[in-house]
N, C-alpha and C positions, 0 to 999 in steps of 0.2 A: 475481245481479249481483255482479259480484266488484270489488275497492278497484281501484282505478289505481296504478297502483306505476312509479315516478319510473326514469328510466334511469341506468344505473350510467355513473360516469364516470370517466377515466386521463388522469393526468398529471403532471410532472414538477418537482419544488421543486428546484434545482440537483441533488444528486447522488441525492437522493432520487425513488423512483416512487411515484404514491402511485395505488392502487388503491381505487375506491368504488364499492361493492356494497349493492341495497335493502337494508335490514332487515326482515327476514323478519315481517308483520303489522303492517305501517307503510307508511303511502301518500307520507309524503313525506320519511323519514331515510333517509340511509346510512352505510355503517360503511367507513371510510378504512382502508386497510391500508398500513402505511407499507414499503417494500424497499430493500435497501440492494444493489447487486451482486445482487439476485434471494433476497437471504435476506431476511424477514418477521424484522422490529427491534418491531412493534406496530399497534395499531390505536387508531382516537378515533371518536367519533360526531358529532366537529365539523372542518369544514374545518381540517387543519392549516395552521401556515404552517413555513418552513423551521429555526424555531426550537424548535417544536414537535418537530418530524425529529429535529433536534442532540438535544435532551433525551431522547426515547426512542434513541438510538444509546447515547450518553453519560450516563446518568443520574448526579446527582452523589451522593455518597459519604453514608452514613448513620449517625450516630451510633449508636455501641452503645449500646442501652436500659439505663437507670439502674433498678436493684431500689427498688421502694415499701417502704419500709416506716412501718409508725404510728410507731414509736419514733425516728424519723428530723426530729429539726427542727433545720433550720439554726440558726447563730446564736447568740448566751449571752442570757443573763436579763440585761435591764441593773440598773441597780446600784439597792438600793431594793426591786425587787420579793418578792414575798412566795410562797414555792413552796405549790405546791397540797396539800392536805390528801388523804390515803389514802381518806378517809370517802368513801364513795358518794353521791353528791346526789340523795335524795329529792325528788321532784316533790310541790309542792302539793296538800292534800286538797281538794276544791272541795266545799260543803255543792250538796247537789240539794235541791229543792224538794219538798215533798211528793207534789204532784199529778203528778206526772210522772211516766210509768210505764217502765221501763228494757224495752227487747226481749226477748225470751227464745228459746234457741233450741229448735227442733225436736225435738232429742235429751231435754231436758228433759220432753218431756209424755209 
């Protein structure tokens, strides 16, 4: 028994064609091919609409990515505050209980 698989379908958003073809192991998506003048601009896996078209013709402009870094905080200290200390902060000792027995691994036996 094999899936039923949806018919492809073509049609036209003003200047755009837009081409819909099964997706391959899928009984009821298809994969929109959008054409402009017969050149392939993209594809969606949701009915476009003509604004959709505009934006893969057109995509709009992308900011040049800003470098991370840790040493990077905006901003000044406001006035008053007190800068942090070099020392390394020690995390709490917690007393365990006696009866409680810690895991041990594998390697150890």
């Amino acid at each position: 028994m094999s899936i039923p698989v949806v018919e492809g379908r073509r049609f036209r958003l003003g200047k755009y064609e837009v081409v819909g073809q099964p997706i391959p192991q899928s009984a009821h998506m298809l994969r929109y091919t959008v054409f402009v003048d017969g050149i392939r601009i993209g594809a969606l896996a949701s009915v476009p609409t003509e604004s959709d078209c505009r934006f893969l013709e057109h995509p709009p402009a992308v900011p040049p990515l800003k470098i991370y870094s840790v040493i990077y905080r905006p901003g000044r200290p406001k006035k008053g505050t007190v800068r942090p200390t070099d020392k390394a902060i020690t995390p709490p000792v917690l007393e365990l209980p006696h009866e409680i027995e810690l895991p041990r691994s594998r390697d150890s036996e």
